[in-house]
Wavefront OBJ file of the C-alpha trace (Angstrom):
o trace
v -63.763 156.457 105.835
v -64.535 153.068 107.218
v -62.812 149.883 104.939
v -65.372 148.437 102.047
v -66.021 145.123 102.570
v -68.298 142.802 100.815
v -68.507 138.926 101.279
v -69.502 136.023 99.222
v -69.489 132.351 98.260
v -68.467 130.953 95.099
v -70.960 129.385 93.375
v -70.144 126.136 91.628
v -71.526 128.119 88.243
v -68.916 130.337 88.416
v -65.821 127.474 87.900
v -64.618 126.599 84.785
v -63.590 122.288 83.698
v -60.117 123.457 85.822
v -62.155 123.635 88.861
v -61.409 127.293 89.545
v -63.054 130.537 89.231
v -63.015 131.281 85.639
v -61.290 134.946 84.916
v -63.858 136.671 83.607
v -65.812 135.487 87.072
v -63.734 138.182 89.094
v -65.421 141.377 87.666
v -69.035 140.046 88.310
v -67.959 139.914 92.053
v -66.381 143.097 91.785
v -69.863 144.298 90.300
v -71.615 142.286 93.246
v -69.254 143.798 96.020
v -69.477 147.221 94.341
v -73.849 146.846 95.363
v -72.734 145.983 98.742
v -70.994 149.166 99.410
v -73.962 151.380 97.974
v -75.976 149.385 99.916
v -74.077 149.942 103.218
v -74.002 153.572 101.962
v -77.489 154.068 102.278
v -77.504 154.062 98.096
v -78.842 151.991 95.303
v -78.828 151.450 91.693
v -82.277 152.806 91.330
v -80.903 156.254 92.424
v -78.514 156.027 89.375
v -82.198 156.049 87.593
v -83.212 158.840 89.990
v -80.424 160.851 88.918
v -80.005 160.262 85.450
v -76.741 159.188 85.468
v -74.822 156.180 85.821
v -71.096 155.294 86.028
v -69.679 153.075 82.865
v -66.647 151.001 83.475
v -63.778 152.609 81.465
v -60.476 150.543 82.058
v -59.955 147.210 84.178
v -56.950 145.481 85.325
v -56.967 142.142 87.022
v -53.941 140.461 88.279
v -54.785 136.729 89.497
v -53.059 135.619 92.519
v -54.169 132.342 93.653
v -57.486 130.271 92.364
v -60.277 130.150 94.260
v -62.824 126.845 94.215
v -66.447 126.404 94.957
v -67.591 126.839 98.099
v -64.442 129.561 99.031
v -65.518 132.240 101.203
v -64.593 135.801 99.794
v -63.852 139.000 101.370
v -63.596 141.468 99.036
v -62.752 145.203 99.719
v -62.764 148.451 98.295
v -60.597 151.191 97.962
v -62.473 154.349 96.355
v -59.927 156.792 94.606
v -61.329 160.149 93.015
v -60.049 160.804 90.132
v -61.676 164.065 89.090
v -65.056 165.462 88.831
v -66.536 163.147 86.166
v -64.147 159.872 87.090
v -63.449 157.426 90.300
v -61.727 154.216 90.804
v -61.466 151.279 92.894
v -58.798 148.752 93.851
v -60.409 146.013 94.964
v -59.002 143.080 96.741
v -60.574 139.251 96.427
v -59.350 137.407 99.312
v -59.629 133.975 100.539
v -61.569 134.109 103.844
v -60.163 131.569 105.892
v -56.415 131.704 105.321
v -57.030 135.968 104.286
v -54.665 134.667 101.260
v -55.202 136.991 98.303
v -56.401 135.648 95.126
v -57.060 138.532 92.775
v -56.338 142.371 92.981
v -58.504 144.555 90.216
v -58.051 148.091 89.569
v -61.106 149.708 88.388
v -61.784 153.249 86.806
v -65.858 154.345 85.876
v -66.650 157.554 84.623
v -69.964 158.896 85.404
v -72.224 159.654 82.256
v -75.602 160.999 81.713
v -77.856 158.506 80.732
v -79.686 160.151 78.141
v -76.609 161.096 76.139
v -73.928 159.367 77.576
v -71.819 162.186 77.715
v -69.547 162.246 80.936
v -71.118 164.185 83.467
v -70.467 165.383 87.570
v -70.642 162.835 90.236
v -73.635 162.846 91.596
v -73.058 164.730 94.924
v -74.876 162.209 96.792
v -72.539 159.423 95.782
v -69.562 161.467 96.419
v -70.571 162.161 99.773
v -71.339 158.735 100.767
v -68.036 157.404 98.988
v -65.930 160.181 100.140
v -64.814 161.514 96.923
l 1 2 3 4 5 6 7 8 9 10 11 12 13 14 15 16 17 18 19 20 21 22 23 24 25 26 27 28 29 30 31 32 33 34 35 36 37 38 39 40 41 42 43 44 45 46 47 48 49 50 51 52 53 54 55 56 57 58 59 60 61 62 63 64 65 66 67 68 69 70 71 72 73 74 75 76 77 78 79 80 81 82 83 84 85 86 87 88 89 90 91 92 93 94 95 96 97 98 99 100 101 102 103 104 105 106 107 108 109 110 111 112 113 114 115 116 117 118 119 120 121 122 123 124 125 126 127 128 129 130 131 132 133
């Protein structure tokens, strides 16, 4: 499967009075990156909707590397990892664009629940397919 990649810029919103990206900054651009991929995928949230199921962030672990600033260009990639037939993960790495210097690593595990009860359920086949899990 080809490498996820997402990119973005940091938006002056997202630094704290340090002049850095605040920590809790990192999983909305994990969240942002993780719409990329669908997106490349051919997938959107609205088919979550579609299917009646959704995947729910279980477990996150961040390790901060470097700080980035406003106005940094990010790469940040994805690594899916199937973890069963209800869970998946993904190791994501935030890098620095220009000197491809990384700043934060997060490890990321979602279990897929119906939406009505939000009992864990299959992944969707669709998603599995187009994420090879």
């Amino acid at each position: 499967m080809d490498k996820l990649i997402s990119e973005l810029r940091v938006r002056s919103c997202d630094v704290d009075s340090f002049g850095h990206v605040n920590n809790a900054v990192y999983l909305m651009y994990a969240e942002a990156a993780r719409n990329d991929y669908m997106l490349q995928r051919g997938l959107t949230f609205a088919d979550f909707e579609r299917w009646k199921v959704g995947p729910v962030l279980f477990s996150a672990k961040l390790d901060y590397k470097f700080p980035a600033r406003t106005d940094d260009e990010l790469v940040i990639t994805g690594d899916m990892q199937n973890q069963g037939r209800t869970r998946f993960g993904i190791l994501h790495e935030m890098l620095l664009k220009k000197e491809n210097r990384l700043i934060c690593r997060a490890e990321l595990a979602f279990a897929f629940v119906d939406l009505s009860t939000g009992r864990p359920c299959r992944i969707p086949e669709p998603f599995a397919k187009a994420f090879g899990l």
